[in-house]
ZAMARFI-830041 format. One record per residue (C-alpha): residue in one letter; z, x, y. Coordinates in steps of 0.5 Angstrom, whole numbers, padded with zeros to 4 digits, always signed. Layout:
<atoms>
AZXY/...
</atoms>
This chain:
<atoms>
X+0119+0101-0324/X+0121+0105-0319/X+0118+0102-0310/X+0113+0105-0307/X+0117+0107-0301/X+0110+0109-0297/X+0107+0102-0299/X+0113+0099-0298/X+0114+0102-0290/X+0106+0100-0289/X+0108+0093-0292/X+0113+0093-0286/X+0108+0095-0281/X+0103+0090-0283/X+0107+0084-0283/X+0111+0086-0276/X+0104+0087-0272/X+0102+0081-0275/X+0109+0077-0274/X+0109+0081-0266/X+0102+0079-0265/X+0103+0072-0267/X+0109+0071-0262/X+0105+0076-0257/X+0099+0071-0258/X+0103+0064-0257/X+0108+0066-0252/X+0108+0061-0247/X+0108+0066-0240/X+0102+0071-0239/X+0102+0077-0244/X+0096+0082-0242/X+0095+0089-0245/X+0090+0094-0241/X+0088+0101-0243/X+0089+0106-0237/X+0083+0105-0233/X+0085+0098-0232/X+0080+0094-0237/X+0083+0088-0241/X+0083+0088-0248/X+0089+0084-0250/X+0089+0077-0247/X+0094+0072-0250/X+0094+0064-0248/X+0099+0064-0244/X+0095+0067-0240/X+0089+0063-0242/X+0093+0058-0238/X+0096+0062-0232/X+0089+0065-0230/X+0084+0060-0233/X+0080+0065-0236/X+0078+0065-0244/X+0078+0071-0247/X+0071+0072-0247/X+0071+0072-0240/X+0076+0076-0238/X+0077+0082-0244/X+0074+0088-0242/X+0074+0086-0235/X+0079+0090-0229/X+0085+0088-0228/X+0084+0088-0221/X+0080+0081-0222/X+0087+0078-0223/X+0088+0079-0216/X+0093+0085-0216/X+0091+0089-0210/X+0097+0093-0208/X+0102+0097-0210/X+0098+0101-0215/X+0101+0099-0222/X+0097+0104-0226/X+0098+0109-0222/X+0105+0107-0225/X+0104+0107-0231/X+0100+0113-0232/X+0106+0117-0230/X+0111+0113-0235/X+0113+0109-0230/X+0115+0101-0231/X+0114+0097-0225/X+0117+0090-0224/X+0117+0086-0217/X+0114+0080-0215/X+0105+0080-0213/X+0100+0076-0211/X+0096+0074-0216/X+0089+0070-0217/X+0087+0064-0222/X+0079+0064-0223/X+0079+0058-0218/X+0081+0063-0212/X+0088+0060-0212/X+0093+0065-0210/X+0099+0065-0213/X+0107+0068-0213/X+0108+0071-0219/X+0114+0076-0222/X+0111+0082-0226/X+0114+0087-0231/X+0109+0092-0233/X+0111+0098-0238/X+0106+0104-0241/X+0103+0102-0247/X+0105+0110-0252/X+0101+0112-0259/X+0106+0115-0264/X+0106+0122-0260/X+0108+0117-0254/X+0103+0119-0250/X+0101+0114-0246/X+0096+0110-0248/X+0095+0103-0244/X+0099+0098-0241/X+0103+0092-0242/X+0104+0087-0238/X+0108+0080-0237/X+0107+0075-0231/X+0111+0068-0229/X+0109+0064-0224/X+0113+0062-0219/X+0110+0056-0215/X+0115+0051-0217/X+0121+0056-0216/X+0118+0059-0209/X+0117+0051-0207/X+0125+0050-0210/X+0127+0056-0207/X+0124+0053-0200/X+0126+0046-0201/X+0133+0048-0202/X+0133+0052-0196/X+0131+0047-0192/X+0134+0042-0194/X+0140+0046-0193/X+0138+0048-0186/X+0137+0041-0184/X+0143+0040-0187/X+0147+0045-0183/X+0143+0042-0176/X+0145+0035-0177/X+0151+0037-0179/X+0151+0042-0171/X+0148+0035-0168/X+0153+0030-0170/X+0158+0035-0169/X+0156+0036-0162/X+0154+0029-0159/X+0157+0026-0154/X+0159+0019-0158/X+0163+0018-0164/X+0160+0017-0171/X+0164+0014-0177/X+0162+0011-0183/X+0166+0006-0187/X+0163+0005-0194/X+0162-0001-0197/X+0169-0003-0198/X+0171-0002-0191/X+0174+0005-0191/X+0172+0010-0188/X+0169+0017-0191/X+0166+0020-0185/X+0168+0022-0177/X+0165+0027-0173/X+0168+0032-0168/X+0167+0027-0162/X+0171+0022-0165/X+0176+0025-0166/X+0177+0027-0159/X+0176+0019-0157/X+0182+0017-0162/X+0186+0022-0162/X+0185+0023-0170/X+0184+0030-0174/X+0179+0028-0179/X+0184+0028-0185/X+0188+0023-0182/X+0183+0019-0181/X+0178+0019-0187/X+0181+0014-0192/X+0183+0010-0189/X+0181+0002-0187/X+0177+0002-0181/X+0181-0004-0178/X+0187+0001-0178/X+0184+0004-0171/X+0183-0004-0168/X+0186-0007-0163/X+0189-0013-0165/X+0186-0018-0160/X+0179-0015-0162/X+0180-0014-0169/X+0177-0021-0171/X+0170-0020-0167/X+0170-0013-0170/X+0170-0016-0177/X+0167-0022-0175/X+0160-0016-0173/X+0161-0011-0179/X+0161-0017-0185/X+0163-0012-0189/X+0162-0013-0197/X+0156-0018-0194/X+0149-0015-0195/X+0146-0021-0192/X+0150-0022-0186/X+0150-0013-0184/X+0143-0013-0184/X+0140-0009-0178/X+0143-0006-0171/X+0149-0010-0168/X+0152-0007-0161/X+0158-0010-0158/X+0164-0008-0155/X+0172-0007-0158/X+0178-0003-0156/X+0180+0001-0160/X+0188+0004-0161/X+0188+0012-0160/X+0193+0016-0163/X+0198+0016-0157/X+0197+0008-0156/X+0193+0008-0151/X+0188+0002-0152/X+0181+0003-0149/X+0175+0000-0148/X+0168+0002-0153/X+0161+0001-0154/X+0160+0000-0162/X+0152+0000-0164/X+0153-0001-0171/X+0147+0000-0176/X+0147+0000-0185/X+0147+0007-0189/X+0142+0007-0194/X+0141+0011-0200/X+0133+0010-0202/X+0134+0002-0203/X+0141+0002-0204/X+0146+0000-0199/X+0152+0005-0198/X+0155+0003-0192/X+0156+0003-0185/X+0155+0007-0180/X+0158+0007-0172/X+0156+0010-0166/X+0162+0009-0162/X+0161+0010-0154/X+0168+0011-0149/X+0166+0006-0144/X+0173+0007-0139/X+0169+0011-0134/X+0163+0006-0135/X+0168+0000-0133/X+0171+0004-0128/X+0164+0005-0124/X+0161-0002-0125/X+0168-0006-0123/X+0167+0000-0116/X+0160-0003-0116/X+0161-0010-0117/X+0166-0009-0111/X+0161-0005-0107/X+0155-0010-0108/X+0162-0015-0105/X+0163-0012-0099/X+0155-0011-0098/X+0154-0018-0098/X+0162-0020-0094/X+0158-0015-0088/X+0152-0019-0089/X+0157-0026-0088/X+0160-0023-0083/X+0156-0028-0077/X+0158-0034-0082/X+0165-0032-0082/X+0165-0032-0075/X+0163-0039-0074/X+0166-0041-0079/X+0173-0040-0076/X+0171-0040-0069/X+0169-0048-0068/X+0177-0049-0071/X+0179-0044-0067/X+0176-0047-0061/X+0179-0054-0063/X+0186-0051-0063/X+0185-0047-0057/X+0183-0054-0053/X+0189-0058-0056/X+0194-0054-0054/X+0191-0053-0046/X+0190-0061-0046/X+0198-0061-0048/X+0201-0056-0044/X+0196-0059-0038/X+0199-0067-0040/X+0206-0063-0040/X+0205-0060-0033/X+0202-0064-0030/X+0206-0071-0031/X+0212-0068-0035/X+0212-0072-0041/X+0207-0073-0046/X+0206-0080-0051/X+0209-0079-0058/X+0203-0083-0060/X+0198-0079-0056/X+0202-0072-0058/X+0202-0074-0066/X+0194-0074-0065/X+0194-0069-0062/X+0198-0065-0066/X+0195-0067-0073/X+0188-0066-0071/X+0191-0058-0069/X+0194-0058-0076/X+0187-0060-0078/X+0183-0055-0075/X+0189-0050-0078/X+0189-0052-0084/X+0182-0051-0085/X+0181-0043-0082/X+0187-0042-0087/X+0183-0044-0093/X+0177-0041-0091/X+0180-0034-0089/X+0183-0036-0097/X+0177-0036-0099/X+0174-0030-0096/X+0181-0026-0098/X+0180-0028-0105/X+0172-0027-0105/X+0174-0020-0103/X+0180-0017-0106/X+0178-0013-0113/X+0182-0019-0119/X+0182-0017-0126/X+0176-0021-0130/X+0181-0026-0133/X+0177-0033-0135/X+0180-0039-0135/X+0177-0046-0135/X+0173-0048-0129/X+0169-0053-0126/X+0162-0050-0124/X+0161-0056-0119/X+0168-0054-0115/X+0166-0046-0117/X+0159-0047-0113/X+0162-0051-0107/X+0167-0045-0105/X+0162-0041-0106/X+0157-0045-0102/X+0162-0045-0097/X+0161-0038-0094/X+0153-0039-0094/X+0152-0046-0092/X+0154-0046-0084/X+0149-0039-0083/X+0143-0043-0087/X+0145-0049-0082/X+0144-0044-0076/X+0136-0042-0079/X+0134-0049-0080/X+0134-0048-0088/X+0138-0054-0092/X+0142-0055-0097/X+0142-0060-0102/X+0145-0061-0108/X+0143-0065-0115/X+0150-0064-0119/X+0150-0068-0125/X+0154-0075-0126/X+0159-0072-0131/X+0163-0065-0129/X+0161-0059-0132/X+0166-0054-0135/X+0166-0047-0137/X+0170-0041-0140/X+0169-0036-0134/X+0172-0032-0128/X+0171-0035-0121/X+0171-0030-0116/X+0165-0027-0120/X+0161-0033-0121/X+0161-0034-0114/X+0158-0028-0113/X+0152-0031-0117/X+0151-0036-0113/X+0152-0032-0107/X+0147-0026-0108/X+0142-0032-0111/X+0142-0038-0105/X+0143-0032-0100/X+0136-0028-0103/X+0133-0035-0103/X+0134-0036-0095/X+0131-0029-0094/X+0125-0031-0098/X+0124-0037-0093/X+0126-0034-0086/X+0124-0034-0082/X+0120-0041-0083/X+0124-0047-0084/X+0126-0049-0091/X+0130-0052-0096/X+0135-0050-0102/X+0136-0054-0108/X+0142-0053-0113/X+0140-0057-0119/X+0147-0058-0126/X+0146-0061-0131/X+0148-0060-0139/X+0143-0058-0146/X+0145-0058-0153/X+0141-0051-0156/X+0144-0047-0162/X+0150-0052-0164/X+0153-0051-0158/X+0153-0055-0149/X+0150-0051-0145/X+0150-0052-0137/X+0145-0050-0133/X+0145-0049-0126/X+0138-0048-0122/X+0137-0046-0115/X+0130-0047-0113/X+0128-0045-0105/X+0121-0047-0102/X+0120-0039-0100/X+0113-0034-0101/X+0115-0034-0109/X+0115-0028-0113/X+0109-0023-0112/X+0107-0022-0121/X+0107-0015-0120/X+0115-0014-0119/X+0118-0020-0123/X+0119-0016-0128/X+0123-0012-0125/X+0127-0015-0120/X+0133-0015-0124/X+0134-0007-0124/X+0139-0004-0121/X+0137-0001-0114/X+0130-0004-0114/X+0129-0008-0107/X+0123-0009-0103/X+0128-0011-0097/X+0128-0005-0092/X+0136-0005-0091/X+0137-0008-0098/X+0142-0005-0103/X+0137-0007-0110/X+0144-0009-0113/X+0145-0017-0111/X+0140-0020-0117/X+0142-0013-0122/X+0149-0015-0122/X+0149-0023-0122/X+0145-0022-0129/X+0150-0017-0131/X+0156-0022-0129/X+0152-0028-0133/X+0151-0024-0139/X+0158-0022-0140/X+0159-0029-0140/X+0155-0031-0145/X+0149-0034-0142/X+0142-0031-0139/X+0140-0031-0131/X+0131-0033-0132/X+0127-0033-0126/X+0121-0036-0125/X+0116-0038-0119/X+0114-0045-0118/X+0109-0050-0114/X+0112-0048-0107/X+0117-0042-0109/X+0122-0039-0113/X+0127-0042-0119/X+0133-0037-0121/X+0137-0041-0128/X+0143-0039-0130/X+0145-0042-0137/X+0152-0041-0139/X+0156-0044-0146/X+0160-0050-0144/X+0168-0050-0146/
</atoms>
């Protein structure tokens, strides 16, 4: 029996609208068909979704009420034009949205233009990647810029200890391009003698013990074997929870050096020129005693010719004496003066404080001020540098006096020895009988170029708390029942 070609093609035809309609119907974007005055009359579930209209609520309503305002898309299509571009549109709720629109002309069999049909997907989430993204890379690209352009280095070392990230500040401070650096074990940059410290506060491999900030100083070894001197604030890298290293702020501390030790040494002179009455009188009663032995001598020898060996060898030995002790003296203010390198060797803090007591005491004598000491039975004995720990005590009797003048008053050194954090400790106390300290600035007497007196430098008490930290101990101040008391603590041995 021969087909039926007519009833054929119409089979196809009503099979294909059926086959189209389904797939137009389930899509999941927003499939939209107006006539040419805008009306809706096709409205699939995609766009049900999208614009949270149902169909009754929607078809045969104007396509403008989906929030299209310009450009005039059917102006467009009645011209058998196809429109794409990104629009504005609107969900029932009033919310707008960004959205990527295709609409073409709608044509009969003649291909006349008959309607229009439009496709929409949203584009919140892409829009909202898009801008993540680019703020992601722009704050990128700006921490990249500011770590960049610091003025400290930055190292990070991964969680083995080597390291994988510098930035350009580093490299100035070492000497090292970045690939000669990145990759390799951070002990490689270390002084030898400062390496155990530095293990010692990085901890690598052991989360517990790198928990929280760490700021110590080191040395480093540059490029050209140079060693200098660095401040290192050393925190740990995470990636949410997970640990993902170390990261290290390395400072160059030479010029800081330099100009603490020119402090130290100024705030020196400072206090040599306030000694200079006490040195004086220091020198000039030996000096005396010598310039009155030799009269008496040249007078014996004139006057009878001879002089007795006995009486001569009295005589000279009380000018070896006062020689001698002018010698001493003029020592100790030599030594107290000159710039000496902070070596620190094992010393006795009762001897430290006599010799430092010896530039002081005359000139507390001449006010009416005493001195007294309570030294422990046992002596004392510390890791440190002489020269500076004089200073201390210098800075702290002299401040004392002050305090006292111009009443008469008292001074009292006190030594004595603690056990605390599995360590001795000596303590030295210095207590005066002066006005004590007003509330209002005892938190800040210990800044630097803070004073209340009128030819004060403010550098005396900023410099000992310094000197005493870097010996590993703490300078506190308190007031008492008739005064004042400055401690130092310091580790024993």
């Amino acid at each position: 029996m021969p087909l039926d070609w007519e009833k054929v093609i119409l089979g196809f035809k009503r099979t294909t609208r059926q086959f189209l309609e389904d797939i137009v119907e389930n899509i999941s974007e927003s499939f939209i068909v107006t006539d040419l005055t805008g009306k809706i009359v096709f409205f699939n579930k995609g766009s049900e979704k999208l614009f949270l209209y149902s169909p009754e609520e929607i078809i045969g309503k104007h396509v403008a009420k989906l929030g299209a305002i310009q450009p005039n898309v059917l102006a467009e299509i009645r011209n058998g034009n196809t429109f794409r571009g990104e629009l504005s549109l609107m969900r029932k709720t009033g919310e707008r949205f960004p959205s990527s629109i295709i609409c073409i002309p709608l044509r009969d069999e003649d291909g006349r233009t008959m309607g229009m049909i439009g496709a929409a997907r949203d584009l919140t989430e892409e829009k909202e990647r898009e801008k993540a993204e680019r703020e992601i890379s722009r704050l990128k690209e700006f921490n990249d810029n500011l770590i960049a352009s610091l003025n400290d280095g930055i190292q990070i070392i991964d969680e083995l200890g080597y390291i994988t990230y510098i930035n350009k500040r580093f490299e100035e401070i070492t000497g090292y391009r970045g690939e000669e650096i990145i990759g390799k074990y951070y002990g490689a940059l270390i002084a030898k003698e400062a390496f155990e410290r530095f293990a010692k506060e990085m901890s690598i491999g052991d989360k517990e013990e790198r928990k929280g900030k760490k700021v110590f100083e080191s040395t480093f070894v540059t490029k050209d074997n140079r060693k200098i001197p660095i401040l290192v604030s050393s925190s740990s890298l995470y990636e949410g929870k997970n640990s993902k290293g170390t990261i290290n702020v390395i400072t160059d501390i030479t010029e800081i050096n330099i100009l603490k030790e020119e402090l130290f040494q100024s705030e020196k002179m400072t206090l040599l020129g306030k000694l200079a009455g006490e040195i004086a009188h220091e020198i000039n009663n030996p000096l005396g005693g010598l310039i009155i032995a030799t009269q008496m001598l040249i007078e014996d020898i004139e006057k009878k010719g001879r002089v007795q060996k006995k009486a001569l060898l009295k005589e000279l030995k009380e000018m070896e004496n006062d020689a001698s002790r002018c010698r001493r003296f003029i020592g100790k203010v030599l030594n107290f003066a000159k710039m000496i390198p902070e070596e620190k060797t094992m010393l006795n803090i009762h001897n430290m404080i006599e010799d430092a007591l010896l530039l002081v005491q005359r000139q507390a004598r001449l006010e009416n001020i005493r001195i007294k000491k309570y030294f422990s039975d046992k002596d004392i004995y510390i890791t440190g540098n002489t020269n500076n720990l004089q200073q201390v005590i210098i800075n702290i009797v002299n401040n004392a006096r002050e305090a006292i003048l111009p009443d008469q008053g008292e001074i009292t050194l006190k030594t004595y020895m603690k056990d605390g954090d599995r360590k001795k400790w000596a303590y030295i106390e210095i207590n005066d009988t002066g006005k004590g300290i007003p509330r209002d600035i005892m938190d800040r007497i210990f800044d630097s170029f803070f004073t209340t007196k009128p030819n004060g430098t403010g550098l005396g008490l900023s410099v000992s708390k310094r000197i005493i930290e870097e010996h590993g101990g703490k300078l506190m101040v308190r007031n008492i029942p008739g005064g004042a008391s400055l401690t130092i603590s310091l580790p024993c041995g």
